[in-house]
C-alpha positions in Angstrom: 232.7 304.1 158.4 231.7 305.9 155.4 235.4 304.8 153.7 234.4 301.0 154.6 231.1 302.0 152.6 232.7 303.1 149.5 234.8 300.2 149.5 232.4 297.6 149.9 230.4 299.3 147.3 233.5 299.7 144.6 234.1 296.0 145.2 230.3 295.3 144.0 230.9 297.6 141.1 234.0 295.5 140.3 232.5 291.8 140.7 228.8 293.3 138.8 231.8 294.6 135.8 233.7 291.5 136.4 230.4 289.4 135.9 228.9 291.4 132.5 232.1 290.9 131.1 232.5 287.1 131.7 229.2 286.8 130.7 229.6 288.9 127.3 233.0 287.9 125.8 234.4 285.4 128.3 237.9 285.7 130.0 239.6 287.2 127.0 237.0 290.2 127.2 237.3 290.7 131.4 240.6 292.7 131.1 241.4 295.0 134.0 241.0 297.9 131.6 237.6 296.7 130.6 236.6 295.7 134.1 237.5 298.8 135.6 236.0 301.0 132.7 232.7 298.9 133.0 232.6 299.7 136.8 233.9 303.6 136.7 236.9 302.8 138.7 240.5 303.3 138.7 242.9 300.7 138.2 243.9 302.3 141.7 241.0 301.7 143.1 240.6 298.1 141.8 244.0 296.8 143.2 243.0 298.1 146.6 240.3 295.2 146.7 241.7 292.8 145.0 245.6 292.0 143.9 244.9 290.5 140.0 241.8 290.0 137.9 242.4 286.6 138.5 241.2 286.9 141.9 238.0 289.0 140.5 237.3 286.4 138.4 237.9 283.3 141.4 235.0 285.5 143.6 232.8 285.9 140.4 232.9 282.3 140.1 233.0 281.5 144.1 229.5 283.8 144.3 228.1 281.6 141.6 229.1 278.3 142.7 227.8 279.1 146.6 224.5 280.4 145.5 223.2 276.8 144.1 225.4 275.4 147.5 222.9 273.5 148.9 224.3 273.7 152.6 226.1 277.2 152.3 226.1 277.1 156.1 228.5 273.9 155.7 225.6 272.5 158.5 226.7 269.0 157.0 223.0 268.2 156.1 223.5 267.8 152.4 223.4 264.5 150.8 225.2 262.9 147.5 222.2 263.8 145.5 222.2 267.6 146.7 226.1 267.9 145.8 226.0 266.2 142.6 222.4 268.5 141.6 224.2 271.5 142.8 227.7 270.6 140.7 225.3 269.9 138.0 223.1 273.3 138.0 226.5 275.1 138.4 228.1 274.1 135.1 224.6 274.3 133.5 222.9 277.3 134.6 226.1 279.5 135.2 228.0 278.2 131.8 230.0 280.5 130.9 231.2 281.1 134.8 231.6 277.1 134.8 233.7 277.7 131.3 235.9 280.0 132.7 236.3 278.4 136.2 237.7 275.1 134.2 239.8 277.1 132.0 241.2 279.3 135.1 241.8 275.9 137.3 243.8 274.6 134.2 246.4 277.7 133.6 246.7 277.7 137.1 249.9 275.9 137.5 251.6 279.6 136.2 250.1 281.2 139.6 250.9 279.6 142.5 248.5 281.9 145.0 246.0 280.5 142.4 247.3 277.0 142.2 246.3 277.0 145.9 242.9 278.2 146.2 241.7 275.5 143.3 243.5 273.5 145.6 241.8 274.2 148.8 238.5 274.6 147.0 239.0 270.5 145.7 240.1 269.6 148.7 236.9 270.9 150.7 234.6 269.4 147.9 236.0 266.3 148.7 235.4 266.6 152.3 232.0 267.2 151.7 231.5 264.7 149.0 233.4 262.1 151.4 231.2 263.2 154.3 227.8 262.6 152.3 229.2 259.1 151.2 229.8 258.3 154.8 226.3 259.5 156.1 224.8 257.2 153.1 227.1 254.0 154.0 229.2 252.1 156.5 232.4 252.3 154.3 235.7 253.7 155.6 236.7 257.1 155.6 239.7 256.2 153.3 236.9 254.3 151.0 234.9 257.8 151.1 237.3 259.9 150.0 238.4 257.8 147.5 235.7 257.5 146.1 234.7 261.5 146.8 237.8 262.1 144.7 237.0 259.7 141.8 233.0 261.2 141.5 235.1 264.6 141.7 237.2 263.7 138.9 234.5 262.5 137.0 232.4 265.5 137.1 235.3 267.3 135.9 235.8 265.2 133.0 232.4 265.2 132.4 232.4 269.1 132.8 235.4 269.6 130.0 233.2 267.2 127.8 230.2 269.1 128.2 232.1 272.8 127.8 233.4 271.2 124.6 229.9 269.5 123.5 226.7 271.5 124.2 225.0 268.2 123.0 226.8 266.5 125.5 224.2 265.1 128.2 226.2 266.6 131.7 223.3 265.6 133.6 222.9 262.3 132.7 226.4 261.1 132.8 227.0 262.8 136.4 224.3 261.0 137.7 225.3 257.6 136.1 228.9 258.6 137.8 227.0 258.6 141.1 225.1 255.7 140.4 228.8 253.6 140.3 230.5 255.7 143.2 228.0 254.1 145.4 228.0 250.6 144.3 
């Protein structure tokens, strides 16, 4: 019990290192040296929890993007608006995470372990985003996830516009992206 305890605790240490160094320097600064100097562990020690940075980096990001979830018990309650608000506070209030999340989904196509979990993680948005279309409106489930995936790919769009252009209104444009899913 008390190994489990270490390990659980040495993964915190990692993901808090992971987190400061995001937040300080961005991906370039998060290397494994750095991470694992930054949370007193050996590189040993790191690759027992996880099997690349880029994995420490996907659960920094993961953490950040379920703690604005709005149904992080996947209850199926949330609407449109509570999605879009919560895909909105992400790439707003956790920028630099948001930064990094786009850049990592981009270079993914080198990893394919990687490749996948963006993959999965798109796909589930757009099962939620389909579902909270469908609860708002008779359309089809083929007309839902269409459109799911279209408001998806606009808020990335808009999220590579607005990580470009701090002047860039994110908020704004999202919701005008909502406003013509739904017409």
């Amino acid at each position: 019990m008390a190994r489990y305890q270490v390990g659980i605790r040495t993964e915190r240490k990692i993901l808090e290192a992971t987190r400061e160094l995001l937040s300080e320097g961005g991906l370039d600064a998060a290397t494994l040296k750095a991470i694992c100097d930054r949370a007193g562990v050996q590189a040993g020690s790191f690759y027992n929890i996880f099997p690349s940075k880029e994995q420490a980096v996907m659960q920094v990001a993961r953490e950040a993007i379920q703690a604005v979830d709005p149904d992080p018990e996947d209850s199926g309650t949330e609407t449109l608006d509570d999605l879009v608000d919560a895909y909105i506070r992400f790439v707003t209030d956790q920028s630099d995470l948001a930064r990094i999340y786009l850049q990592i989904a981009v270079s993914s196509s080198n990893d394919d372990s990687v490749a996948r979990r963006f993959l999965r993680h798109h796909v589930r948005r757009v099962e939620r985003f389909a579902d909270a279309m469908a609860r708002e409106s008779e359309a089809s489930p083929a007309d839902t996830t269409a459109k799911a995936e279209v408001l998806l790919g606009a808020l990335d769009g808009l999220a590579f516009r607005w990580v470009l252009d701090r002047s860039f209104d994110f908020a704004k444009h999202a919701r005008f992206a909502v406003a013509q899913c739904r017409r």
